[in-house]
DRENPA-3360 file (N, C-alpha, C; in nm, 2 decimals, always signed):
BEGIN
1 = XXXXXXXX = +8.93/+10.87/+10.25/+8.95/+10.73/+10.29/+9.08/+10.71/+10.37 ~ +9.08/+10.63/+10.49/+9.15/+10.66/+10.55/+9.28/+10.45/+10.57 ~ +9.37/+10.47/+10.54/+9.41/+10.35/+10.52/+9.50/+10.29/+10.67 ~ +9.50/+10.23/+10.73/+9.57/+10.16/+10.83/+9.67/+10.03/+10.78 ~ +9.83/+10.11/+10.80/+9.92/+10.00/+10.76/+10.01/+9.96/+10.88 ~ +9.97/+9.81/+10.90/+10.04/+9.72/+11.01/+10.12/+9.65/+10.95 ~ +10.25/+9.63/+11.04/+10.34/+9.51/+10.97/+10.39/+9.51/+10.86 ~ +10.42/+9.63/+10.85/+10.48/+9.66/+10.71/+10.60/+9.62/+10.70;
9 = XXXXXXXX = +10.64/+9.60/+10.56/+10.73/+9.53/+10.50/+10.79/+9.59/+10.38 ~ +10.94/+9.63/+10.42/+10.97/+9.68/+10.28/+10.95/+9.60/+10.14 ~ +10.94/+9.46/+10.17/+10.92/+9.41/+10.03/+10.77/+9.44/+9.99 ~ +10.67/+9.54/+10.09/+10.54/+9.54/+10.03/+10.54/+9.70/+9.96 ~ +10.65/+9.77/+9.93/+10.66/+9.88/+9.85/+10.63/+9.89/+9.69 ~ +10.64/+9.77/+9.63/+10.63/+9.75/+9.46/+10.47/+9.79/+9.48 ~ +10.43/+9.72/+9.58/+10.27/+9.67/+9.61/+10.17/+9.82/+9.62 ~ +10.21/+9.88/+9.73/+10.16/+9.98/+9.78/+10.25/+10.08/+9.68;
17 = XXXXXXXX = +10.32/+10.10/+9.63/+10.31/+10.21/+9.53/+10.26/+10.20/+9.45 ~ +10.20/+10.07/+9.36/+10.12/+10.05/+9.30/+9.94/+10.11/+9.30 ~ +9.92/+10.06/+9.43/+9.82/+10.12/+9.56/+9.80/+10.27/+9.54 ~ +9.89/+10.36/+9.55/+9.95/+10.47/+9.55/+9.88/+10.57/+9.40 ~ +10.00/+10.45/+9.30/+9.94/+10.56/+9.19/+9.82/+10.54/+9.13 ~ +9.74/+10.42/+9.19/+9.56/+10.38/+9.11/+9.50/+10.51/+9.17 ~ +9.53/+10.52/+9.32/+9.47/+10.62/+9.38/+9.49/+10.80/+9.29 ~ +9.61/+10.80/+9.26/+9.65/+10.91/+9.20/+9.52/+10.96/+9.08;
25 = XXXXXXXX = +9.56/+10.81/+8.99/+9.47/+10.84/+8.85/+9.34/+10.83/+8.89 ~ +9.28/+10.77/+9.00/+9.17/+10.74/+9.07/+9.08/+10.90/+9.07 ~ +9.18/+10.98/+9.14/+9.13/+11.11/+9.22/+9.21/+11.22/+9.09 ~ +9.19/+11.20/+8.89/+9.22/+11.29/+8.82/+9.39/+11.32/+8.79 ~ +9.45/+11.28/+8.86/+9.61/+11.28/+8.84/+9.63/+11.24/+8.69 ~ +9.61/+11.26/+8.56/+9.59/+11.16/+8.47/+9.71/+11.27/+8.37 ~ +9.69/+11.38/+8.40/+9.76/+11.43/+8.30/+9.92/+11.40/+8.31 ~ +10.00/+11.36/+8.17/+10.15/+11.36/+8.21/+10.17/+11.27/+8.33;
33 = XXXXXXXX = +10.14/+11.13/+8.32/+10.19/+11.08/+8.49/+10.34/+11.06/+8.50 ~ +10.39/+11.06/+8.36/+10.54/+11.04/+8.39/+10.64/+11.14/+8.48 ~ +10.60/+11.29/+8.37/+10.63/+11.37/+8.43/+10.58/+11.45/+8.56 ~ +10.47/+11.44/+8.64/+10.42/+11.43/+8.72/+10.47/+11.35/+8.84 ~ +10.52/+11.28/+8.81/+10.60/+11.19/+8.92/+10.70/+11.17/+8.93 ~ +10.80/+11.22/+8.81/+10.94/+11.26/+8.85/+10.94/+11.37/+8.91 ~ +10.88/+11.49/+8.87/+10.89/+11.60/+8.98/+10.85/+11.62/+9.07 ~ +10.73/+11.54/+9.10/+10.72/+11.51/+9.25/+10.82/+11.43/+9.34;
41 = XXXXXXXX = +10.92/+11.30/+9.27/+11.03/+11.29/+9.30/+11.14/+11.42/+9.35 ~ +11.18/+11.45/+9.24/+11.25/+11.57/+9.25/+11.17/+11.69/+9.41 ~ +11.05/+11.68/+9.42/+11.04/+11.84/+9.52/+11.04/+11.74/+9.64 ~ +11.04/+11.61/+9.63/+11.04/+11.55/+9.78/+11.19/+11.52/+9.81 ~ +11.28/+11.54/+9.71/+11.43/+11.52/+9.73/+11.48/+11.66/+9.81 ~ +11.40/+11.80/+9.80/+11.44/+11.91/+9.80/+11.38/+11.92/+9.93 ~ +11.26/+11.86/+9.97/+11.19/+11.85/+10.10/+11.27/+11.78/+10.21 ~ +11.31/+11.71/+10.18/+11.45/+11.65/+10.25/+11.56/+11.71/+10.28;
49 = XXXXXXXX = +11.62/+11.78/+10.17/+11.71/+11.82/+10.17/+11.72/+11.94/+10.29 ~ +11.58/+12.04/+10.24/+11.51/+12.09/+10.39/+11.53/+12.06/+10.50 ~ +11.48/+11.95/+10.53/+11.45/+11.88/+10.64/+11.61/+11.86/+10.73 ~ +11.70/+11.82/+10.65/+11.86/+11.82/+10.69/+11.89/+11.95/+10.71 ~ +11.91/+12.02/+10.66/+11.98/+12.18/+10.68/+11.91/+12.26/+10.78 ~ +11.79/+12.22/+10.79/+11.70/+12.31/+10.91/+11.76/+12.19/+11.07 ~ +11.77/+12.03/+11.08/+11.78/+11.99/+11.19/+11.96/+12.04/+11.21 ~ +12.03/+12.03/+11.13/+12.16/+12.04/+11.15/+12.22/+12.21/+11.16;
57 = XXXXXXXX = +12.14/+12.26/+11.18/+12.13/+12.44/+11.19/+12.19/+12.51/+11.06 ~ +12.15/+12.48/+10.99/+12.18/+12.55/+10.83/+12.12/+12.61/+10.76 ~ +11.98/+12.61/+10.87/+11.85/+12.71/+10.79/+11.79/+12.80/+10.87 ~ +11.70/+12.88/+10.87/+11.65/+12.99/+10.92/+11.62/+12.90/+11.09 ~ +11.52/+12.85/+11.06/+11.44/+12.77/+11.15/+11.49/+12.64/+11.19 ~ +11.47/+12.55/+11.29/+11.51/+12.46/+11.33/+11.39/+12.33/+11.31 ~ +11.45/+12.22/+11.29/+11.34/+12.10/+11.24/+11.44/+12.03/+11.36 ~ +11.34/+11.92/+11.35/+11.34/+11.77/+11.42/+11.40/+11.69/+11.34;
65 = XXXXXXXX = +11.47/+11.56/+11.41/+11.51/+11.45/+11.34/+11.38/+11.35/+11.29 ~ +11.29/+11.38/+11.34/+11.18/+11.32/+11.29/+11.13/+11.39/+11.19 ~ +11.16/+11.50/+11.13/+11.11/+11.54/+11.03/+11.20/+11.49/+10.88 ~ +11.34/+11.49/+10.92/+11.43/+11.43/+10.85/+11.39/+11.29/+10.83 ~ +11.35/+11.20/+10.86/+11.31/+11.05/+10.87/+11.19/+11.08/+10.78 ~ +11.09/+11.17/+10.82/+10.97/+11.13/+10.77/+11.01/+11.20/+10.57 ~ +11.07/+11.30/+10.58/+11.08/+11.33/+10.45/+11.18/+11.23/+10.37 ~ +11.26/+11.11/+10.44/+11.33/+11.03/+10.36/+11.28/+10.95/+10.33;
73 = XXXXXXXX = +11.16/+10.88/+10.44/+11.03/+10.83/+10.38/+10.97/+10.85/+10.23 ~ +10.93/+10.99/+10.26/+10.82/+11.04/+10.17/+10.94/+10.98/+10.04 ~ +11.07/+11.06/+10.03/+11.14/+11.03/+9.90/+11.13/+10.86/+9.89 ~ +11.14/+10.78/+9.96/+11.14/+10.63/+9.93/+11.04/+10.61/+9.86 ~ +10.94/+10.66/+9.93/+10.76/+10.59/+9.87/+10.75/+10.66/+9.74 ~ +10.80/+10.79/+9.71/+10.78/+10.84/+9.60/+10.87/+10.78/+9.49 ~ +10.96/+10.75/+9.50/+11.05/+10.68/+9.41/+10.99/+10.57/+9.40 ~ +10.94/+10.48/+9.47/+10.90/+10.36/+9.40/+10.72/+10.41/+9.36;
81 = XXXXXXXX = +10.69/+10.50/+9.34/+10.58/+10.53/+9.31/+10.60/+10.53/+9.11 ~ +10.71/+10.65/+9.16/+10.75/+10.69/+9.04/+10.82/+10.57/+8.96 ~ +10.85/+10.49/+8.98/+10.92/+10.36/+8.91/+10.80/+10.30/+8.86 ~ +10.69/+10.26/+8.95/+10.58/+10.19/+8.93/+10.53/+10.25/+8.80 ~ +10.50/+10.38/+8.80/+10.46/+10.50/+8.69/+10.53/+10.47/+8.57 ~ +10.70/+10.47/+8.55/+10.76/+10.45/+8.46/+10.76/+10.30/+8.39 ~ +10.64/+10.22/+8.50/+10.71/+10.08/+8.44/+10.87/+10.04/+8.45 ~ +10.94/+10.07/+8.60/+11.04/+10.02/+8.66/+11.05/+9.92/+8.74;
89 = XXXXXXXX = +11.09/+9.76/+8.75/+11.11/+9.67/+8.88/+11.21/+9.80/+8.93 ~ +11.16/+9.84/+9.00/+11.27/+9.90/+9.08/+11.35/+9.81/+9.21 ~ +11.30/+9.72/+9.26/+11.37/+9.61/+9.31/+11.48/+9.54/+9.25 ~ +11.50/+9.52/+9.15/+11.54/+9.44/+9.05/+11.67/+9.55/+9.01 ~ +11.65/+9.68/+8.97/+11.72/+9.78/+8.92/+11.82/+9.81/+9.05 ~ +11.74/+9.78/+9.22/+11.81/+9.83/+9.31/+11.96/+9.74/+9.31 ~ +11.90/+9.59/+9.26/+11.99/+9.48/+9.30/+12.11/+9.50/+9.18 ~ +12.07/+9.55/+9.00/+12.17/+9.55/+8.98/+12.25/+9.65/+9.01;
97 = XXXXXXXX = +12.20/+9.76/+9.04/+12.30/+9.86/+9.07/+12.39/+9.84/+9.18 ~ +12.33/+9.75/+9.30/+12.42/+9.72/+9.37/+12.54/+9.62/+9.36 ~ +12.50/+9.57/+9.24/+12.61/+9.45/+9.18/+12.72/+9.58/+9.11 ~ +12.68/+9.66/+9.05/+12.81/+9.76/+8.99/+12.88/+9.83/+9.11 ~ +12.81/+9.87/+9.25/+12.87/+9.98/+9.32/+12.96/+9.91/+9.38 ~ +12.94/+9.75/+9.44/+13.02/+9.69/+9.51/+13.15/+9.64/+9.44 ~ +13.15/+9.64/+9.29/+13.28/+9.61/+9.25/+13.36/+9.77/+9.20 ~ +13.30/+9.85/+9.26/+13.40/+10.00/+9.27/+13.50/+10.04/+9.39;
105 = XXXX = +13.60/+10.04/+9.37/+13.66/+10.06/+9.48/+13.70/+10.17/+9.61 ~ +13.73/+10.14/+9.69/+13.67/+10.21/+9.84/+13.80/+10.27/+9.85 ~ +13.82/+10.39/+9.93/+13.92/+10.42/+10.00/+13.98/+10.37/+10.11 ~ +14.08/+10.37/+10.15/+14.14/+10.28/+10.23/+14.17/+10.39/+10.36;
% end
């Protein structure tokens, strides 16, 4: 099935990860979803991480900046996948944490 997304909107991430993991359990993903989707968190953080060390010449092979983008993607959507999974607002979690970082102080 092939899905077409216009006009996307970061506030429609809660939504569509939601979307995301019906599909997962949908297509047998059933076993361990917790764990299952942190470490798919975790190999998409390491896919990235890829993705930087090969465009910035740090790896065998050379990548594109669009491959960097698209794997920081993939970590976004998977994290709020994985939140959805754990029963996280991860919206909500983003805002308080941003309430703690902003009262830590910066270098001058």
């Amino acid at each position: 099935m092939l899905f077409i997304v216009e006009d996307f909107d970061l506030g429609d991430l809660p939504a569509r990860a939601a979307d995301i993991a019906g599909h997962l359990t949908a297509n047998g993903f059933t076993e361990a979803p917790h764990l299952r989707q942190t470490l798919a968190l975790a190999e998409e953080v390491g896919e990235f991480v890829g993705a930087v060390r090969r465009h910035y010449g740090m790896a065998r092979r050379s990548g594109s900046f669009e491959d960097v983008e698209a794997e920081l993607a993939d970590v976004v959507i998977t994290a709020f996948v994985t939140a959805h999974t754990l029963g996280i607002d991860l919206p909500s979690a983003i805002g308080a944490k941003l309430d703690v970082v902003f009262t830590r102080g910066w270098r001058s």
